[in-house]
KEFILUM-152109 format. One record per residue (C-alpha): x, y, z; residue number from 1. Coordinates in steps of 0.001 Angstrom, whole numbers, padded with zeros to 6 digits. Layout:
N
       x       y       z num
       X       Y       Z NUM
...
This chain:
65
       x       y       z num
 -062125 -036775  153533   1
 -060039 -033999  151711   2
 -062118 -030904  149444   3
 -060298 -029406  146844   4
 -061580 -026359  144317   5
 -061369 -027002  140875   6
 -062315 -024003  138740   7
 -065607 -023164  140587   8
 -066357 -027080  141316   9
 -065838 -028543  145001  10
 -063941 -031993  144730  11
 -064378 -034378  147114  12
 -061984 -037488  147999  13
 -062881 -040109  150331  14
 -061319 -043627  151772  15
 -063824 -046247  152572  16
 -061915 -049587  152994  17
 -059025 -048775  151576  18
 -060396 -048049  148289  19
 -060833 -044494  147177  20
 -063723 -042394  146051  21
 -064543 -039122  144769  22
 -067419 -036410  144160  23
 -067839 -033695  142589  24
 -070861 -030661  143383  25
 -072013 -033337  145932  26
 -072627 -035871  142669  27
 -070349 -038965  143712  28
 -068521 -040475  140862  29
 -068978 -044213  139371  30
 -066142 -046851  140846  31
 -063478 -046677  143187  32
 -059996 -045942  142943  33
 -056536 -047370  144217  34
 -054620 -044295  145053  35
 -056405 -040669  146365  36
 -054031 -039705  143378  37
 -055970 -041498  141060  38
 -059362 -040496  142620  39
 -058181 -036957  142693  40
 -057436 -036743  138918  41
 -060930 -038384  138242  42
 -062680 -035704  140152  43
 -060008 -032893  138111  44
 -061489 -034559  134680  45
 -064864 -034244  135632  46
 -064934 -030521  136859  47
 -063208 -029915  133870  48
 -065360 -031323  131661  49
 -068235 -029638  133409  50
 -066466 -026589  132994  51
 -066283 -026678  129303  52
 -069750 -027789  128802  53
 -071126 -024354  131088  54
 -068792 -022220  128992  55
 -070295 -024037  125978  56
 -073545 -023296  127514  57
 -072802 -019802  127538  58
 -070983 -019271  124154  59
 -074508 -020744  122468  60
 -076676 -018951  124767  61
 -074808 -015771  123669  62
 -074175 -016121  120028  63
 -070269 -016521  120429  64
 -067943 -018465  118747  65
């Protein structure tokens, strides 16, 4: 298993069978990938997108636009 820090989220790979998984904040990920590249990016997307949605969160929580 390899951890990697994206932003302030902890991503996760894994290899189970050949086949490659990921999680992200402990949360694993739907489906499998072929490559730990491809798993990787998956996990990259997701703490992104969490990312925007808690600076989102903040920007409406504070009034800014």
């Amino acid at each position: 298993m390899e951890s990697y820090q994206a932003w302030k989220h902890q991503v996760r790979v894994s290899s189970t069978s050949g086949r490659w998984a990921v999680a992200v904040d402990e949360t694993a990920l739907p489906g499998w990938f072929v490559t730990p590249a491809d798993a990787w990016a998956a996990g990259v997307r997701e703490a992104d997108r969490r990312e925007a949605e808690c600076s989102e969160a903040g920007r409406v929580a504070t009034g800014v636009r």
